[in-house]
N, C-alpha and C positions, 0 to 999 in steps of 0.2 A: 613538898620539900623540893627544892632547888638545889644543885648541886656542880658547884664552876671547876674545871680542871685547869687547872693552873700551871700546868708543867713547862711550859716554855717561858714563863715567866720566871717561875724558881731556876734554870737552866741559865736563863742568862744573866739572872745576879749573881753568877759563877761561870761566868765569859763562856760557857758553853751554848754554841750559834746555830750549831747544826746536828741533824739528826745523825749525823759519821761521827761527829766527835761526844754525842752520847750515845751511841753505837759501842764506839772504843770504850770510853769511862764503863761502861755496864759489864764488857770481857774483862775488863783489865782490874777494875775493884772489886767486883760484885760477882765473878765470875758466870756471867749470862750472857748467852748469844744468841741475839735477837735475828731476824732477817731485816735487809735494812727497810722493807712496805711495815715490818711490824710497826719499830721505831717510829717511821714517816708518819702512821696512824696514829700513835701517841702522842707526837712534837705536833701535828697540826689539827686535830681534831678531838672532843671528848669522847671517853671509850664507853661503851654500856655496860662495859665490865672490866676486873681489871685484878687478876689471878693477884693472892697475898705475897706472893714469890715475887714475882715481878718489882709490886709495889717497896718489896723491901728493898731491892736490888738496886733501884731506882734512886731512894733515899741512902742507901749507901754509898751510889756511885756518887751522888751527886752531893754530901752530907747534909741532909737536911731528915726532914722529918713530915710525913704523911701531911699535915697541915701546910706544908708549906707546897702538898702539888693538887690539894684541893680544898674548896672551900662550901661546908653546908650550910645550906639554911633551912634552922627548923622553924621560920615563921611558921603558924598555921593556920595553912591556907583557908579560906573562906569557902563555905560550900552554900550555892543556891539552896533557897530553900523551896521545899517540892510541897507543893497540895495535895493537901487531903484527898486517899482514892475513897470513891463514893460507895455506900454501903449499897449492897444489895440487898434487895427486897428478898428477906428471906421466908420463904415457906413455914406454915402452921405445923405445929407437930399434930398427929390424928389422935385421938386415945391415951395422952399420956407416952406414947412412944416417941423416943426422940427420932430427927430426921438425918438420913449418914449426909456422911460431912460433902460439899460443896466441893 
C-alpha cells in the first residue's frame, strides 16, 4: 500500500502558501495550536502518523475533506515468490513409537 500526503497541495488551492498562515487558519477555525516545527513537519514532509484530532482540524480549517490531504493506494503489491524449504531427512520411529517433534 502507498500512501501520498498531499497537504500542501490542498493548502494551496485555497491560497494558503505558508505554514504561518495554516498555523493561523488551524487557531482561528479549528481551534488548534500547533508549534509552528509541528506545522513546518506537516506542510513539507509526509508524517508516519497523523492524530484523528489534527486531521479533523486540518479539514476544517482548510474546508476540505481527509481525501483531499491524502491519497491511497490499494494496488496489491506483488510479492516475490519464495522456494520451497527443503524437507528434512527425518528420523524412523523405533517400535511403533512415534519420534518428539524436531
Amino acid at each position: 500500500m502507498n500512501i501520498r500526503w498531499k497537504l500542501r497541495m490542498a493548502a494551496a488551492q485555497r491560497e494558503v502558501w505558508t505554514g504561518t498562515q495554516l498555523r493561523r487558519l488551524l487557531a482561528e477555525k479549528a481551534g488548534l495550536e500547533l508549534s509552528a516545527a509541528s506545522v513546518s513537519a506537516l506542510f513539507t514532509r509526509e508524517p508516519a502518523q497523523v492524530k484523528l484530532s489534527t486531521l479533523a482540524a486540518l479539514c476544517t480549517a482548510l474546508e476540505c475533506t481527509p481525501n483531499d490531504l491524502f491519497e491511497v493506494d490499494t494496488t496489491p503489491v506483488a510479492r516475490p515468490a519464495t522456494p520451497p524449504r527443503p524437507v528434512a531427512d527425518q528420523p524412523k520411529a523405533a517400535r511403533g513409537r512415534s519420534m518428539p517433534p524436531v
